[in-house]
C-alpha positions in Angstrom: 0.0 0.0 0.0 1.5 3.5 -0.6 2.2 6.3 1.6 -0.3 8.7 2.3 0.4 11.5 0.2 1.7 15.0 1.1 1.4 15.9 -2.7 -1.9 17.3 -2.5 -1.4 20.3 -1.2 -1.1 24.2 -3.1 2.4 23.7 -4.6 1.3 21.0 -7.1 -1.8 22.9 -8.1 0.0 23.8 -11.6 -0.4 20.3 -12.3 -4.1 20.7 -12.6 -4.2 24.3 -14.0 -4.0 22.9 -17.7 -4.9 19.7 -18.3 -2.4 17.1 -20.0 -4.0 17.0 -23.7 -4.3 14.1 -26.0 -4.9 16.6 -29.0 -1.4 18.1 -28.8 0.6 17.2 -31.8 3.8 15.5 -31.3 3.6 15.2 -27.3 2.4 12.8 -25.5 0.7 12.7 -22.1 3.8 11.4 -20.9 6.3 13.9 -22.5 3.8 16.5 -20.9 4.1 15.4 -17.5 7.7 14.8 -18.1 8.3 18.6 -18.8 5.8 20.1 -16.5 7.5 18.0 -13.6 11.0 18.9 -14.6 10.6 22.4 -15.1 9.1 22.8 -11.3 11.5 20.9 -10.2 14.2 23.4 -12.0 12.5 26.3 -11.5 12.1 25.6 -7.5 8.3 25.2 -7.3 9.0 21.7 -6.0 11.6 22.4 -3.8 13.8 20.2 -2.5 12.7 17.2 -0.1 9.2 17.8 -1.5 6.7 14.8 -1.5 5.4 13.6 -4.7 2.1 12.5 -5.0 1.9 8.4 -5.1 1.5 7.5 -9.2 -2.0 6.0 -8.2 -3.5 9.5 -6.8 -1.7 11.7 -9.1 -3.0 9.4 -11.8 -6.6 9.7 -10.5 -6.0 13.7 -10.5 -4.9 14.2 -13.7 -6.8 11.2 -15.7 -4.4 9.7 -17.3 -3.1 5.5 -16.6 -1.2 5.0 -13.4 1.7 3.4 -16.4 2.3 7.1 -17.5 3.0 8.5 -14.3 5.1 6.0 -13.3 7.3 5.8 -16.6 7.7 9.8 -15.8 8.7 9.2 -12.3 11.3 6.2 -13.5 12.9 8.9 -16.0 12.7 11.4 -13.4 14.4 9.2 -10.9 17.1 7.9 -13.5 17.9 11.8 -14.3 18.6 12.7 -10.4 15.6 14.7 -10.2 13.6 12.8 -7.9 14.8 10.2 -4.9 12.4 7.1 -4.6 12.5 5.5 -1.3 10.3 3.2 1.5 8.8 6.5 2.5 7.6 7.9 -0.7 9.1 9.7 -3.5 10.7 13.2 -2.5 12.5 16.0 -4.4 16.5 15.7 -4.9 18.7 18.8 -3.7 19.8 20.3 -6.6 22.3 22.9 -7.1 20.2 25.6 -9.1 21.6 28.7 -10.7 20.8 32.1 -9.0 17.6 34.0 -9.8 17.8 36.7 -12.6 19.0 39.5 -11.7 21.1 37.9 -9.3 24.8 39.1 -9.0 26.8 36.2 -10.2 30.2 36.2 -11.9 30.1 36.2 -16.0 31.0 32.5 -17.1 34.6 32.3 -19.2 34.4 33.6 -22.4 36.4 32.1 -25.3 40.0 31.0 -24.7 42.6 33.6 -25.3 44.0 32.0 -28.5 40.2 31.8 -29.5 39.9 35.6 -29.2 43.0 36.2 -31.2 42.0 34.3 -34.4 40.8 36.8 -37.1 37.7 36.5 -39.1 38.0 36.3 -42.5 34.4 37.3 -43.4 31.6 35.0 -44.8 32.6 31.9 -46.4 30.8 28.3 -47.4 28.5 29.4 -50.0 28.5 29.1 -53.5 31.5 30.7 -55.3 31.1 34.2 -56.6 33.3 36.1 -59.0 37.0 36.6 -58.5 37.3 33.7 -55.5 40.4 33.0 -54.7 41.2 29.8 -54.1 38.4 28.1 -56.0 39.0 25.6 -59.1 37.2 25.5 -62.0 34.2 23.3 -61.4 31.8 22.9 -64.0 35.3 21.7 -65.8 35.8 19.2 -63.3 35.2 15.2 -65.0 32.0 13.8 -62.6 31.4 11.4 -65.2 35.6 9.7 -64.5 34.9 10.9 -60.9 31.5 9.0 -60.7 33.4 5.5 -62.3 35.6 5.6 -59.2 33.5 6.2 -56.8 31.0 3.2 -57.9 34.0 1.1 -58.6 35.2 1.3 -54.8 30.8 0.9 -53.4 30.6 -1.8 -55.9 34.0 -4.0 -54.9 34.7 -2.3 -51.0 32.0 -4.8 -49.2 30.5 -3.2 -45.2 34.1 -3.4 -43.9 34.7 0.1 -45.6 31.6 1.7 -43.3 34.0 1.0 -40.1 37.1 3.7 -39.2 40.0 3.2 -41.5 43.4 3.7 -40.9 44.2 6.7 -39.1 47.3 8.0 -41.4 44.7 7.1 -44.5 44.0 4.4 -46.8 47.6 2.5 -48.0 46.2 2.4 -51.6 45.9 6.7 -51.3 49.5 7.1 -49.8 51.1 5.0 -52.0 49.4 6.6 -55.4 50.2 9.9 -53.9 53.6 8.6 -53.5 53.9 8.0 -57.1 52.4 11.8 -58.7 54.3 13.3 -55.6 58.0 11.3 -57.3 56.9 12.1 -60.8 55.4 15.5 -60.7 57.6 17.4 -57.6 60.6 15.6 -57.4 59.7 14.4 -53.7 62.0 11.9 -51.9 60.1 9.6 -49.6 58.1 7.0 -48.1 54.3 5.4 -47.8 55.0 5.6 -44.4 56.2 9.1 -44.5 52.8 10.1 -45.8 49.5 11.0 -43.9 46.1 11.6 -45.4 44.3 15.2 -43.6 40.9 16.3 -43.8 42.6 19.3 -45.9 45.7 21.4 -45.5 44.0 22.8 -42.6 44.6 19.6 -40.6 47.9 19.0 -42.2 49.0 22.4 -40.8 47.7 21.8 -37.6 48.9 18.1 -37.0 53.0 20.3 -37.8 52.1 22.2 -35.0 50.6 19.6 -32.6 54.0 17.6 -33.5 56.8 19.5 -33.3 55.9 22.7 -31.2 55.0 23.6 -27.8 52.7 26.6 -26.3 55.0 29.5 -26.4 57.0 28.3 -29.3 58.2 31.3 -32.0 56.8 30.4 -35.3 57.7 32.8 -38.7 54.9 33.5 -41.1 54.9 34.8 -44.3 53.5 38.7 -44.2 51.4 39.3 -46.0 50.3 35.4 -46.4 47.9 32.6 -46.0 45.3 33.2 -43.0 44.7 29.5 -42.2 48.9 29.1 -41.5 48.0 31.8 -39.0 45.4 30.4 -37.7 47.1 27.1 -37.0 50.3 28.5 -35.5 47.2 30.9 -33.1 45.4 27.4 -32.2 48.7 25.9 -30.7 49.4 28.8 -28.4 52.6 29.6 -30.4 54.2 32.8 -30.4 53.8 34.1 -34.2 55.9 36.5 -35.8 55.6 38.2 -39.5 58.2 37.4 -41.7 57.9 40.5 -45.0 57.9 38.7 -48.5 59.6 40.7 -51.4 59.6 39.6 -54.8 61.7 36.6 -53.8 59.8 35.3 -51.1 60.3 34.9 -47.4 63.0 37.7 -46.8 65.1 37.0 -43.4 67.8 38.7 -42.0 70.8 37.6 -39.7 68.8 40.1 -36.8 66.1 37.3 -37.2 67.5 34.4 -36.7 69.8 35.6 -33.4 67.2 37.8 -32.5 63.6 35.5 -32.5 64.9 32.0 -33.7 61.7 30.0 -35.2 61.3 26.5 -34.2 58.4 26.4 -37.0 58.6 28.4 -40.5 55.2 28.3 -42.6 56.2 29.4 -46.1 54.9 29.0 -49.8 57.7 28.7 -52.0 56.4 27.6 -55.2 53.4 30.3 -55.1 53.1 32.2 -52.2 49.7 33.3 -51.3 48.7 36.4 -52.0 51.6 37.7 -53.7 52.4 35.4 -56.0 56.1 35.5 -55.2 59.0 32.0 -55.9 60.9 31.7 -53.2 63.9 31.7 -54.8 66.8 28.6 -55.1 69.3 30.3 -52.7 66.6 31.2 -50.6 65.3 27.9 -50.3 69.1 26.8 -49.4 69.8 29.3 -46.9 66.4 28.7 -45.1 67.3 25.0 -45.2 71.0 25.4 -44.1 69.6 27.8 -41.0 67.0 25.4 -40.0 69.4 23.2 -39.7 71.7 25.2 -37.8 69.1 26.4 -34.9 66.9 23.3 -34.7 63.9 24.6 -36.6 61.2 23.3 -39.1 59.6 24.0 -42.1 56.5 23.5 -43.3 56.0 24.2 -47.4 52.5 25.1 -48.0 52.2 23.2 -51.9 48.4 24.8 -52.0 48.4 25.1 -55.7 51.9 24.4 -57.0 50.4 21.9 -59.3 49.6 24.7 -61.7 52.7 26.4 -63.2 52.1 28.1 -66.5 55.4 28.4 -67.9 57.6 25.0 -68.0 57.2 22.4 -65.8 56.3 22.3 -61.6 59.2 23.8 -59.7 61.0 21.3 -57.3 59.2 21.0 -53.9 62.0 22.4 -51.0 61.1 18.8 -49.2 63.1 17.5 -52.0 65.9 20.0 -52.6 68.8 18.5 -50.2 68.8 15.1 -48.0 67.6 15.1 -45.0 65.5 18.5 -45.5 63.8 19.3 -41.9 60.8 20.1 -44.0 57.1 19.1 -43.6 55.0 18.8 -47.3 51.8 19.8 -47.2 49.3 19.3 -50.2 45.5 19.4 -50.8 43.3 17.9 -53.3 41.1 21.0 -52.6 42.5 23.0 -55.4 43.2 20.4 -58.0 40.2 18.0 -57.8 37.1 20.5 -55.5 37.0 21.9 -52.1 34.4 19.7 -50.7 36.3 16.8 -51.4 38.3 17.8 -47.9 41.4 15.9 -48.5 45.0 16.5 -48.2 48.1 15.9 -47.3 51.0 15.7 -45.2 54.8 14.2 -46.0 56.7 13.9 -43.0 60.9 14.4 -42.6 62.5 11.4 -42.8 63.9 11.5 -39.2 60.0 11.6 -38.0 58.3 9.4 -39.5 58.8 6.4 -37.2 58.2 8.8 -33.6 55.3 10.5 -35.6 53.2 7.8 -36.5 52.2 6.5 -33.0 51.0 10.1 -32.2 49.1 10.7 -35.6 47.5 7.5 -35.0 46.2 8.7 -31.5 45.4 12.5 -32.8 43.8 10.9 -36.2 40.6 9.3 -37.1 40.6 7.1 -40.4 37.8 8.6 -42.5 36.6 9.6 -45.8 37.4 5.7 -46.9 35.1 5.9 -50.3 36.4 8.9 -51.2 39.9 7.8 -50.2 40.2 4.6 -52.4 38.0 6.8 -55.1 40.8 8.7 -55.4 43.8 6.3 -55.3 41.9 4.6 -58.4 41.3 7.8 -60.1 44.9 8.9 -59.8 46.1 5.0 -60.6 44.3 5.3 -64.0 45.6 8.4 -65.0 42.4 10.4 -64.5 43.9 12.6 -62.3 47.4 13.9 -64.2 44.9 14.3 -67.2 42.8 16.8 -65.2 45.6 18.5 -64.2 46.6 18.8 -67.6 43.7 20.2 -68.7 43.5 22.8 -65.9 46.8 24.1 -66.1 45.8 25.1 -69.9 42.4 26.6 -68.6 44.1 28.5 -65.7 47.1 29.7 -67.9 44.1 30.8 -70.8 41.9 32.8 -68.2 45.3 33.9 -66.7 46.1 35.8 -70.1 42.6 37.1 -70.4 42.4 38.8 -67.1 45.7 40.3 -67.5 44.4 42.2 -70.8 41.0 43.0 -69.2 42.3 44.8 -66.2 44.6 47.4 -68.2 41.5 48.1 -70.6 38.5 47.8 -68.2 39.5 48.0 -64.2 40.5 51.7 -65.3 41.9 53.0 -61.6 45.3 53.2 -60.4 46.5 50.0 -59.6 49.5 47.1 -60.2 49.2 43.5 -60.7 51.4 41.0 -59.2 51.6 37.0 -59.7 50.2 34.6 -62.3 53.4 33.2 -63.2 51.3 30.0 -61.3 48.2 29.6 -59.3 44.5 30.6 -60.1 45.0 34.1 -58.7 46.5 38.0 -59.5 46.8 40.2 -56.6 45.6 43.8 -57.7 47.6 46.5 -55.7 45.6 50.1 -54.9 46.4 53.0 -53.6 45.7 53.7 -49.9 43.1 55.7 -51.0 41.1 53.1 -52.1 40.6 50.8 -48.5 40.3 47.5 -49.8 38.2 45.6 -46.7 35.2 48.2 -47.4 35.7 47.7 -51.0 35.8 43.7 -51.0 32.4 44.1 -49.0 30.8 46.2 -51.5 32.3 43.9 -54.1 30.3 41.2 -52.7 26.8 42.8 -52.7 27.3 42.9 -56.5 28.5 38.9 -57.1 31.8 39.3 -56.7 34.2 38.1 -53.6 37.6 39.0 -53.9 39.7 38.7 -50.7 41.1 42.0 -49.4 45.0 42.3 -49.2 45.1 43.7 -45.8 43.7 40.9 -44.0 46.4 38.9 -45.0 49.1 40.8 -43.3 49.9 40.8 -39.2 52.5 43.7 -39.8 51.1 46.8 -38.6 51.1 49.7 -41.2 52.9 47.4 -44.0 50.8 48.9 -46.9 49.3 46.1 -48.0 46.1 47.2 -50.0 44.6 45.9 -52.9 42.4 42.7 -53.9 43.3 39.0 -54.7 41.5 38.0 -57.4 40.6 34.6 -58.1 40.0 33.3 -61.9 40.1 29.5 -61.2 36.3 29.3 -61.0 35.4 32.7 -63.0 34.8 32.2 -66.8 36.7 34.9 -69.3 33.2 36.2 -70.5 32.4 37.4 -67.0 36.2 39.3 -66.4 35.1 42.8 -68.3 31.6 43.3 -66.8 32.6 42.6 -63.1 35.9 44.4 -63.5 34.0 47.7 -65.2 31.6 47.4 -61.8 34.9 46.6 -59.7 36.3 50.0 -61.2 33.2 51.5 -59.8 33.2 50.3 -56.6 36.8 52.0 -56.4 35.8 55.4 -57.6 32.8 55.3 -55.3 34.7 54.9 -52.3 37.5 56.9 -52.8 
């Protein structure tokens, strides 16, 4: 027989107030009790070491089965809300958050290296005009891309739905392997090679390897905002490095005076300026490395696309023993969404590295993994290439034109020796972060220069403008309304 019940007195009138109703879509007399209980509870209306009513009686009350109230008092009960015992069912203690109004201390915000990470304004929709970054993808071969992909469901059997392995598939290192010895002259190993959910990860798994909080890391100023954003992540002390029409300039002050144990650079193309690090450049970065204990990472974003001879050397492979970490994407060279890349590890690393990538890691992407080991296996992928170097180096040579005859403000191009981008230089009088934002209203989203650089009052002004993704037909329109913008906001 159950206890007689307290629960009948004033504080459980708001059980009764509004009936529990069948008719409401979507919750059941049980979810209703459920929620009026546990917001009481909550909200201190049932305070603690109240008496519930017995399920029979606060069945009765409310007319619904004695099965519903005592499935709610069961979840209650499981959740900590409510303490059954021999002497009837009482409300727990709970540790509730002051009143409104209440003086309390604010909770913590973000984490410092949180707070310092800079936005770089909207991103994730559809590409508009002048992108950077952003291959041309109505060209890209679905049909060749659609044969792979159904090749691996057709053959790859359930054991492909579980977690790969965490460095990626053996069949996708090793035909990376091969287009990384034929195309960039790269000296390694399968097991030097790990497969990233993007550069992005890449960059971040150099940091998480070879760094500690504190750490000096060089950047390239002005330069990529997701090597920033890496080096920001790990707690590292960053510091901008200028770039000249040479590349990463250093001087003899920098080395004894703020010695990197990480340098993020982009020696084939640097991003935004276009610059190639030059050979002696390359050496002497390598040979001081060396020297103080430091490491590089070579961005290879989009060195795939030379349009003047062949691919330059990657650095990884310029001297044995090169304390350099390669990181590639297939973002650029197959499509964004794809989120693959990839990272080459030094020689000396790759046997203390693996352990710890296998812990940081999670194998993933498998279909899309083995998709692509096929696809660059049969060829499919070098002739893509192929064909995009010959569409990039085409819309290269148009743009070049079209901005002398219709972007008709003072300004200076640099770049397009390689890539799928021109930087446009503009005078100060023409602030390039309001002028990218107006550019966007009207279809167009070229990345402001300034963004890109940490140095305070460096001068860097202007627009990168993409023409991976842009078609020629579209360059004199947008660039006549670019023009516009300029004179509007000057």
């Amino acid at each position: 027989m159950e206890p007689r019940e307290e629960g009948r007195g004033p504080q459980f009138d708001f059980l009764l107030q509004e009936p529990l109703s069948r008719e409401r879509a979507g919750d059941s007399l049980q979810k209703q009790l459920l929620h009026r209980l546990r917001a009481a509870v909550l909200d201190g209306r049932l305070p603690a070491g109240s008496r519930l009513p017995g399920s029979r009686a606060l069945a009765e009350s409310l007319g619904v089965s004695r099965n519903t109230v005592t499935l709610v008092y069961e979840v209650l009960s499981t959740e900590g809300y409510i303490e059954p015992s021999r002497q009837g069912t009482r409300v727990a203690a709970l540790a509730r958050p002051e009143p409104a109004g209440h003086p309390r201390p604010a909770p913590a915000g973000l984490a410092r290296r949180a707070g310092r990470i800079r936005r770089s304004g909207p991103g994730g929709e559809a590409a508009p005009a002048f992108a950077p970054g952003v291959p041309a993808l109505a060209q890209f071969p679905l049909a060749a891309w659609r044969r792979s992909l159904d090749r691996v469901l057709r053959h790859g059997g359930t054991e492909l739905l579980s977690y790969g392995p965490p460095r990626g598939e053996l069949a996708l290192r090793t035909a990376v392997l091969h287009h990384l010895a034929l195309a960039r002259g790269m000296r390694c190993t399968p097991e030097q090679i790990v497969i990233t959910e993007g550069a992005q990860e890449a960059l971040a798994l150099c940091v998480r390897l070879v760094t500690d909080p504190g750490d000096t890391a060089w950047v390239e100023d002005p330069g990529y905002r997701g090597a920033q954003t890496a080096l920001t992540c790990g707690d590292l002390t960053v510091v901008p490095v200028p770039v000249d029409d040479e590349g990463l300039r250093t001087t003899a002050s920098d080395w004894a005076d703020r010695p990197p144990r990480l340098v993020c650079t982009s020696p084939a193309h640097q991003y935004p300026t276009g610059a190639v690090l030059t050979a002696s450049r390359r050496l002497d970065l390598i040979e001081k490395c060396l020297l103080h204990g430091a490491w590089i990472v070579e961005d290879d974003y989009d060195g795939e696309f030379q349009h003047s001879g062949e691919p330059l050397a990657c650095m990884q492979g310029l001297t044995p023993g090169a304390p350099v970490f390669y990181v590639g994407t297939f973002s650029k060279t197959m499509f964004p969404s794809l989120r693959l890349g990839f990272l080459v590890l030094p020689e000396p690393l790759a046997g203390p590295a693996a352990p710890v990538a296998d812990e940081l890691l999670r194998g993933g992407h498998r279909h899309e993994q083995l998709a692509l080991a096929h696809f660059m296996e049969s060829g499919q992928y070098s002739r893509h290439l192929a064909r995009m170097r010959r569409l990039y180096r085409r819309r290269r040579d148009a743009l070049r034109p079209a901005l002398a005859e219709h972007f008709d403000v003072p300004h200076t191009v640099t770049g397009g020796d390689s890539g799928m981008h021109l930087t446009v230089r503009l005078p100060p009088t023409a602030p390039d972060q309001p002028l990218a934002r107006a550019a966007r209203r009207h279809g167009m989203a070229p990345r402001p220069l300034s963004q890109h650089s940490l140095l305070p009052d460096a001068g860097h002004n202007g627009l990168v403008l993409g023409y991976g993704n842009t078609p020629e037909s579209a360059f004199a329109p947008k660039l006549r309304q670019l023009a516009k913008l300029v004179r509007e906001l000057s």
